[in-house]
Gaussian input, Z-matrix of N, CA and C with variables (Angstrom, degrees):
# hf/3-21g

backbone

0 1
 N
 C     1     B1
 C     2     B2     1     A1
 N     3     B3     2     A2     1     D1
 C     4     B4     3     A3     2     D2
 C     5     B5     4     A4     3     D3
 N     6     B6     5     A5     4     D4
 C     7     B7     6     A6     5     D5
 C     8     B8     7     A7     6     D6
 N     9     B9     8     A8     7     D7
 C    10    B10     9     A9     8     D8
 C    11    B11    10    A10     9     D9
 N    12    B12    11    A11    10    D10
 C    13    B13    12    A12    11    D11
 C    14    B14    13    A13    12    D12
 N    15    B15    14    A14    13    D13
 C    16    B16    15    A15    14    D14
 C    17    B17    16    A16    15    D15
 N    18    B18    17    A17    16    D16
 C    19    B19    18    A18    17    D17
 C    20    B20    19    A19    18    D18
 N    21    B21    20    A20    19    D19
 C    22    B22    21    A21    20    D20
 C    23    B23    22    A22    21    D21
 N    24    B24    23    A23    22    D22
 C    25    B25    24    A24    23    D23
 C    26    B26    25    A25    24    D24
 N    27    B27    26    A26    25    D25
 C    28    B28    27    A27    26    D26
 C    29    B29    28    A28    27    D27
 N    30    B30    29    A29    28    D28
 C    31    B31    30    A30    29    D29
 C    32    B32    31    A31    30    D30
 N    33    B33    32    A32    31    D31
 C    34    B34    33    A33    32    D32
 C    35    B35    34    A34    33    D33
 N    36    B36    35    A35    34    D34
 C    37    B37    36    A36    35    D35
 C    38    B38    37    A37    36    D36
 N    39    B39    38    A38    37    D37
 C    40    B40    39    A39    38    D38
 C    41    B41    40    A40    39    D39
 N    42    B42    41    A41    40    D40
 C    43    B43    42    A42    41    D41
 C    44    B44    43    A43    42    D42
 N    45    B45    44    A44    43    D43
 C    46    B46    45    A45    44    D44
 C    47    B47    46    A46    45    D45
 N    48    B48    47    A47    46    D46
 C    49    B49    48    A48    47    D47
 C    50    B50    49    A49    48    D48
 N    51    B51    50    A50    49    D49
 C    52    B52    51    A51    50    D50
 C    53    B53    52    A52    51    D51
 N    54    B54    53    A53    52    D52
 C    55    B55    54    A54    53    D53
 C    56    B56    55    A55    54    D54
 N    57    B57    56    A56    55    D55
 C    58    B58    57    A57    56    D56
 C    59    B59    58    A58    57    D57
 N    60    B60    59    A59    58    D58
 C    61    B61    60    A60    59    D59
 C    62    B62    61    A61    60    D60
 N    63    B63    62    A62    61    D61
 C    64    B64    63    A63    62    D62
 C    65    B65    64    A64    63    D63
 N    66    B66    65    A65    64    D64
 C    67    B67    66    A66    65    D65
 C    68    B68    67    A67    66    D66
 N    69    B69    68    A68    67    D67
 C    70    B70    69    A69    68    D68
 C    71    B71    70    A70    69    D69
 N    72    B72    71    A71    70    D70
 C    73    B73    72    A72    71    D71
 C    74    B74    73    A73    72    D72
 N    75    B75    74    A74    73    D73
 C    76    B76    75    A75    74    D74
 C    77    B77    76    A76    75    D75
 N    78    B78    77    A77    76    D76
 C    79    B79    78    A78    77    D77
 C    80    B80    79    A79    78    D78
 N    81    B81    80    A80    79    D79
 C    82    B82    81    A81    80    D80
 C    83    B83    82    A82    81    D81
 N    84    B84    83    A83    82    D82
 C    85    B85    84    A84    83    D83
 C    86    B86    85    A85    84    D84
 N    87    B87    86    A86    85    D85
 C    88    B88    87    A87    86    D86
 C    89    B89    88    A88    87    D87
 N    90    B90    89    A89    88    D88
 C    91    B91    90    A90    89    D89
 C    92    B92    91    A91    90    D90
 N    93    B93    92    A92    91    D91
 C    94    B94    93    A93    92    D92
 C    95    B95    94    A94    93    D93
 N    96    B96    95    A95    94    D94
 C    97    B97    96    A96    95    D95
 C    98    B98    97    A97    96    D96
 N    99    B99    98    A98    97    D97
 C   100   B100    99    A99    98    D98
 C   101   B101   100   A100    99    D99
 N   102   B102   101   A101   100   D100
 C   103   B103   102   A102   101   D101
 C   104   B104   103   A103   102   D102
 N   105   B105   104   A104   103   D103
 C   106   B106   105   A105   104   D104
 C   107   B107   106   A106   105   D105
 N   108   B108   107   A107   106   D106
 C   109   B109   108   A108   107   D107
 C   110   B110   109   A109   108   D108
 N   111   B111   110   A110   109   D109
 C   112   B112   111   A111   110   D110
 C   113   B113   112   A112   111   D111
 N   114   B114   113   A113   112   D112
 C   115   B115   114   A114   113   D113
 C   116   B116   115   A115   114   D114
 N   117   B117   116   A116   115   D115
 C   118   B118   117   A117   116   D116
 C   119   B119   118   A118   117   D117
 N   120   B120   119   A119   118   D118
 C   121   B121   120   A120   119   D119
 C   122   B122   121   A121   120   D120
 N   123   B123   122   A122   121   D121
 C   124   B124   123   A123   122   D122
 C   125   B125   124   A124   123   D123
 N   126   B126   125   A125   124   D124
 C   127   B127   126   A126   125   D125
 C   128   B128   127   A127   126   D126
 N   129   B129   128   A128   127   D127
 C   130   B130   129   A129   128   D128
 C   131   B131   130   A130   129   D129
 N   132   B132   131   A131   130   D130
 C   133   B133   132   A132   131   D131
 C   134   B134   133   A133   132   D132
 N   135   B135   134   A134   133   D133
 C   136   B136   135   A135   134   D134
 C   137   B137   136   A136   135   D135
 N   138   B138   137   A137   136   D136
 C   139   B139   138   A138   137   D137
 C   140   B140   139   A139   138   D138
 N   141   B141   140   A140   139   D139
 C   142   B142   141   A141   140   D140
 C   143   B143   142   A142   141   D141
 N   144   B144   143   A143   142   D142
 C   145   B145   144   A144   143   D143
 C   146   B146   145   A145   144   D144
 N   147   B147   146   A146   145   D145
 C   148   B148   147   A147   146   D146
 C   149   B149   148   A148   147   D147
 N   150   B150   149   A149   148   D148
 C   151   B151   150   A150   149   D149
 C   152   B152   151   A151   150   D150
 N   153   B153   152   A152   151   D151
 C   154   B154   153   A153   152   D152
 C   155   B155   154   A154   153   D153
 N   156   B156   155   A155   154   D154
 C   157   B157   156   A156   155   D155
 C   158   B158   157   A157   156   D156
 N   159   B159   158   A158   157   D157
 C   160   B160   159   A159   158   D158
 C   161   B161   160   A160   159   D159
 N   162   B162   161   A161   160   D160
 C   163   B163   162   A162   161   D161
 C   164   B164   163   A163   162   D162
 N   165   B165   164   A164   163   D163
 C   166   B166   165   A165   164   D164
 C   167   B167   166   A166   165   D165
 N   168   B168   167   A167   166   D166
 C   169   B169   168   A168   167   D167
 C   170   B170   169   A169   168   D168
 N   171   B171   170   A170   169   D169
 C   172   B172   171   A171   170   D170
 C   173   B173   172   A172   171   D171
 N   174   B174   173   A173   172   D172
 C   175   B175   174   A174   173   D173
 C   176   B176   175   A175   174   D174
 N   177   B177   176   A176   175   D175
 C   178   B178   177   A177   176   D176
 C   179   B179   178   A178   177   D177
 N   180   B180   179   A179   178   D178
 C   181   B181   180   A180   179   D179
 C   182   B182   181   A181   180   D180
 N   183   B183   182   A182   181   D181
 C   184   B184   183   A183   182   D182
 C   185   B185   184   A184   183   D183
 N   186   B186   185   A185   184   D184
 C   187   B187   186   A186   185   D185
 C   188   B188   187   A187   186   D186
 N   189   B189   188   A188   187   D187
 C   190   B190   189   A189   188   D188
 C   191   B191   190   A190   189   D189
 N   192   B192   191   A191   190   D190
 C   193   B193   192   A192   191   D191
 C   194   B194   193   A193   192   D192
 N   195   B195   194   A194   193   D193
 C   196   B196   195   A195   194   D194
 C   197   B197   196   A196   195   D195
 N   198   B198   197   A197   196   D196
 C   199   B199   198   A198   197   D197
 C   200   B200   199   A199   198   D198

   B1=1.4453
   B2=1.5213
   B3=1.5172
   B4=1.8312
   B5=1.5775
   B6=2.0341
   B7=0.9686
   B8=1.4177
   B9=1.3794
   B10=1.7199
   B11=1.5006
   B12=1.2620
   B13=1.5376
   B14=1.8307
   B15=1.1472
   B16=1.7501
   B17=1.8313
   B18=1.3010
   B19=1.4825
   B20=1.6208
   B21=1.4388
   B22=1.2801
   B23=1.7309
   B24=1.2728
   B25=1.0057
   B26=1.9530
   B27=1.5197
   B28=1.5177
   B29=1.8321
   B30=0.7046
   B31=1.6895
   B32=1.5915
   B33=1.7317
   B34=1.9443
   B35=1.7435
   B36=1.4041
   B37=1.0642
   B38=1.8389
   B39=1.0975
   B40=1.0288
   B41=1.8967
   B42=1.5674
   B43=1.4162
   B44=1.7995
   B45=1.3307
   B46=1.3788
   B47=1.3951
   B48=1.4186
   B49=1.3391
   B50=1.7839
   B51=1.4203
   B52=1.5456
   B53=1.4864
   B54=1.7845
   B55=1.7998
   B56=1.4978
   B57=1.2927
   B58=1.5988
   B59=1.8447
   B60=0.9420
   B61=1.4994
   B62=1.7028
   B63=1.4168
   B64=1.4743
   B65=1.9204
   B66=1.6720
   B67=1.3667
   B68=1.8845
   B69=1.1650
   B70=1.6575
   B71=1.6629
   B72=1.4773
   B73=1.6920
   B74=1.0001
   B75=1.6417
   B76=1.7247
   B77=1.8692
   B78=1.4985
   B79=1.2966
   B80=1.5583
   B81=1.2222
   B82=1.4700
   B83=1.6064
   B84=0.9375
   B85=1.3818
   B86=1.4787
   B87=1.2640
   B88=1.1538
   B89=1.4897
   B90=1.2853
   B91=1.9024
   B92=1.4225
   B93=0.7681
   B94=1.6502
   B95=1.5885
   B96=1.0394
   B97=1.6838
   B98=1.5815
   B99=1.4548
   B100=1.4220
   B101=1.9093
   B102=1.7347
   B103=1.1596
   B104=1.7471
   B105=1.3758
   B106=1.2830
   B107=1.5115
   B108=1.4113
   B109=1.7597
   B110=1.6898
   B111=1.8231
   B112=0.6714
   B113=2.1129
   B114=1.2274
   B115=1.4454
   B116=1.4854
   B117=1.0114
   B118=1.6337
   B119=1.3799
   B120=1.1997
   B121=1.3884
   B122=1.8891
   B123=1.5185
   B124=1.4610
   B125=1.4569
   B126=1.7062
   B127=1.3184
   B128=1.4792
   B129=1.0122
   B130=1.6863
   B131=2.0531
   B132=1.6770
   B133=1.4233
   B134=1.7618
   B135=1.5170
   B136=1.5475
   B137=1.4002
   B138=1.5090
   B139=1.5668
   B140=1.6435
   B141=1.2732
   B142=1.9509
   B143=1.4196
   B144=1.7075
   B145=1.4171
   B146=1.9094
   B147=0.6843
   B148=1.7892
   B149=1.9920
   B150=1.6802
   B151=1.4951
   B152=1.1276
   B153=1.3783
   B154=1.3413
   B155=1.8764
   B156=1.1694
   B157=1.4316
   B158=1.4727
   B159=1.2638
   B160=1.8958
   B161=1.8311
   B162=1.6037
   B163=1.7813
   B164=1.6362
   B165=1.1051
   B166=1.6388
   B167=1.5436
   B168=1.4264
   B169=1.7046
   B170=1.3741
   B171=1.4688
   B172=0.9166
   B173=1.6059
   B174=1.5723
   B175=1.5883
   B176=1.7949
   B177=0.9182
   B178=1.8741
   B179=1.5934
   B180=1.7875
   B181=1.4417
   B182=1.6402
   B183=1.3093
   B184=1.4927
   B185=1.7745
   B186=1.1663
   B187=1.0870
   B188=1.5850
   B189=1.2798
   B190=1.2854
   B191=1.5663
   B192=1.6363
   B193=1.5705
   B194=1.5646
   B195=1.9832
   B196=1.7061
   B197=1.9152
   B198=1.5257
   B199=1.6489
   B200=1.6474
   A1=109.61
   A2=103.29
   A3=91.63
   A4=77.22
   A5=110.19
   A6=129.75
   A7=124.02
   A8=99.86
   A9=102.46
   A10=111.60
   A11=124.03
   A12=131.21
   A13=101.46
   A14=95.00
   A15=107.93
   A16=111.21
   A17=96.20
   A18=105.55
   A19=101.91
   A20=134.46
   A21=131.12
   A22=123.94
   A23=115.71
   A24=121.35
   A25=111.62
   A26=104.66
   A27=112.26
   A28=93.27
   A29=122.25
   A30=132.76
   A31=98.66
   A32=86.03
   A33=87.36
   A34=92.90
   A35=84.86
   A36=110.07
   A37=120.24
   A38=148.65
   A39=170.12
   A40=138.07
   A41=95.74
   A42=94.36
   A43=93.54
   A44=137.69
   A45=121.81
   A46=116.48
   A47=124.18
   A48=142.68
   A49=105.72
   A50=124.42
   A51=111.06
   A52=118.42
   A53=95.04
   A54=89.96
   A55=112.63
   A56=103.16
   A57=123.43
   A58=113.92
   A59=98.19
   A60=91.11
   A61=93.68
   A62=104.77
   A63=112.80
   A64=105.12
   A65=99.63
   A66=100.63
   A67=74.03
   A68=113.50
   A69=123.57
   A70=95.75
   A71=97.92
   A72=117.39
   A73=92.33
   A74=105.92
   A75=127.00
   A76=99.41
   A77=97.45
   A78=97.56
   A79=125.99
   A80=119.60
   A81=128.04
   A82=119.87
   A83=147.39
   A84=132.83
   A85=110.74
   A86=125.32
   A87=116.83
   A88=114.90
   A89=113.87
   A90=117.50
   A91=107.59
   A92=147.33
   A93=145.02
   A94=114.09
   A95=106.24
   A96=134.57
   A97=101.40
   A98=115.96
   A99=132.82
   A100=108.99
   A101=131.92
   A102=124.40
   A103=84.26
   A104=121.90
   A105=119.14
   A106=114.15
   A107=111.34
   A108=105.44
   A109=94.84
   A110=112.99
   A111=110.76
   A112=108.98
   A113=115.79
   A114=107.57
   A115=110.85
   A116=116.73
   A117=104.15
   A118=128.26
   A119=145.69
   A120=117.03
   A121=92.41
   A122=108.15
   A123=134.39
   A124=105.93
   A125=109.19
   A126=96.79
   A127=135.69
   A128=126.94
   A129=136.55
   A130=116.31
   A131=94.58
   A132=109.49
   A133=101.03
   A134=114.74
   A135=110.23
   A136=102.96
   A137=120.09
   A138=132.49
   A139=96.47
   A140=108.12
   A141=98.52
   A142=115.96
   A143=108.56
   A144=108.14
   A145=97.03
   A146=123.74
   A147=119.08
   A148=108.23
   A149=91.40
   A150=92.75
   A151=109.96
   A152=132.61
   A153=122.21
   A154=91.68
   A155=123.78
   A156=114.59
   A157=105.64
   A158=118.48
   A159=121.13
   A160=102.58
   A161=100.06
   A162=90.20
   A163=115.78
   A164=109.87
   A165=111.01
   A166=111.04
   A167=128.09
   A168=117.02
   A169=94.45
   A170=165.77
   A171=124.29
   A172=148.06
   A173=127.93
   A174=132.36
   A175=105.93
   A176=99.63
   A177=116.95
   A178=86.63
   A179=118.76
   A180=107.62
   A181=119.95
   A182=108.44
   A183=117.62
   A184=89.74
   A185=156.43
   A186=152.59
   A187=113.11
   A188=131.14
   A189=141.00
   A190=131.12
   A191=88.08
   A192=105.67
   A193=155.36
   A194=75.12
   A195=108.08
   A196=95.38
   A197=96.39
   A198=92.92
   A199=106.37
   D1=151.77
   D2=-168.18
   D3=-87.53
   D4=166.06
   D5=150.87
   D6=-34.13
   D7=128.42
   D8=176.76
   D9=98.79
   D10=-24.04
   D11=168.47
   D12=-64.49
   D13=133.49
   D14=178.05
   D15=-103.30
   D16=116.18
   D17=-158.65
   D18=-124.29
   D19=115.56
   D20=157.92
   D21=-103.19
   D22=98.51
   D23=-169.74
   D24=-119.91
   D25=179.80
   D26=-161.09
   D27=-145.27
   D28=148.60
   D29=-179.58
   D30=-136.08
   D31=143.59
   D32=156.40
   D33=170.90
   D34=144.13
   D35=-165.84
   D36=-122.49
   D37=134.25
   D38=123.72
   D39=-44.05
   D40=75.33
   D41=-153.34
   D42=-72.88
   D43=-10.39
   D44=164.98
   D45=-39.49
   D46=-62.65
   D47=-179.12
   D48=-92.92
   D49=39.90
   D50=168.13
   D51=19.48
   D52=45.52
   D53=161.42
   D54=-120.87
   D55=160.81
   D56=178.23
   D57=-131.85
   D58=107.33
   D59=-167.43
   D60=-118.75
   D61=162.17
   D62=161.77
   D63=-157.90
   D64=156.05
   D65=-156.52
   D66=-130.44
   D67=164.14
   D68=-174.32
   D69=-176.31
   D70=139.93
   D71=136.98
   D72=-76.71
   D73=156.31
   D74=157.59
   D75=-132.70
   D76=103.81
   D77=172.12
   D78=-79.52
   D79=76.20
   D80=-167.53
   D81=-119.50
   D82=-165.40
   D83=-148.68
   D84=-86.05
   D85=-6.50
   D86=114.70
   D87=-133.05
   D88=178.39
   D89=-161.76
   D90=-90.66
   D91=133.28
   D92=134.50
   D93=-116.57
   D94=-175.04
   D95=-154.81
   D96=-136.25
   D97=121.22
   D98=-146.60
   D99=-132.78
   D100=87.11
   D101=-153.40
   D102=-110.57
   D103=104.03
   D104=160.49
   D105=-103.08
   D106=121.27
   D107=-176.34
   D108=-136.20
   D109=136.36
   D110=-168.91
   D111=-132.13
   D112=171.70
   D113=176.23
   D114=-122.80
   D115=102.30
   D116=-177.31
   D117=-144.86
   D118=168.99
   D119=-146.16
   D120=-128.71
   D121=27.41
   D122=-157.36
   D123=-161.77
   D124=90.47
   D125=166.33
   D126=-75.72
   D127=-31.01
   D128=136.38
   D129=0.17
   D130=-76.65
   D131=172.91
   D132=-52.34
   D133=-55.19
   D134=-162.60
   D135=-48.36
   D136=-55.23
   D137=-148.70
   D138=-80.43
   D139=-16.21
   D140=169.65
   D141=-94.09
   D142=-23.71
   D143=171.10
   D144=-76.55
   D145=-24.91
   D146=179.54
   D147=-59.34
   D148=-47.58
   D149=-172.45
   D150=-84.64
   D151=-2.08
   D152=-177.09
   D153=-92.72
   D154=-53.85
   D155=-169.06
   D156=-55.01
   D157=-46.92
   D158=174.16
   D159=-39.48
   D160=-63.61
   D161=-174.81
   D162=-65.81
   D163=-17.18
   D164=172.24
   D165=-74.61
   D166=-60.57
   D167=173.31
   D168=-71.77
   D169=-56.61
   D170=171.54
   D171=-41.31
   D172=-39.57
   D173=144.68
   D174=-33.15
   D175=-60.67
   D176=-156.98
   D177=-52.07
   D178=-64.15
   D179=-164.00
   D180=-80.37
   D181=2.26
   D182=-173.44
   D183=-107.62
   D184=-39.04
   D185=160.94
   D186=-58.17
   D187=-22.47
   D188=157.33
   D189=-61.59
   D190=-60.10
   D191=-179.31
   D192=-113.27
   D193=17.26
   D194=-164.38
   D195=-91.03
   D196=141.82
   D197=159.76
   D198=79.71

């Protein structure tokens, strides 16, 4: 998220099943609710595949719904 975006989110993870998940509001020009859950046997890889899908629906809904 760029700086200055207001984000309340919760993480948790499950090292039985190598998951890392995180769930967030993104209060941005307009708000949605963001469930990325992932399986991986690399939490590193999970938490960059997490931030890349966050900056992707974030662009997508701010290029949609800005202005």
């Amino acid at each position: 998220m760029p700086s200055g975006v207001k984000v309340a989110h919760k993480v948790g993870f499950n090292t039985a099943y190598f998951a890392n998940n995180d769930v967030a509001i993104v209060f941005g020009t307009e708000d949605y609710v963001l469930c990325v859950m992932t399986e991986s046997g690399d939490a590193s890889q999970a938490q960059n595949a997490i931030a890349e899908v966050s900056k992707m629906v974030y662009e997508y809904v701010e290029s949609n719904y800005a202005g």
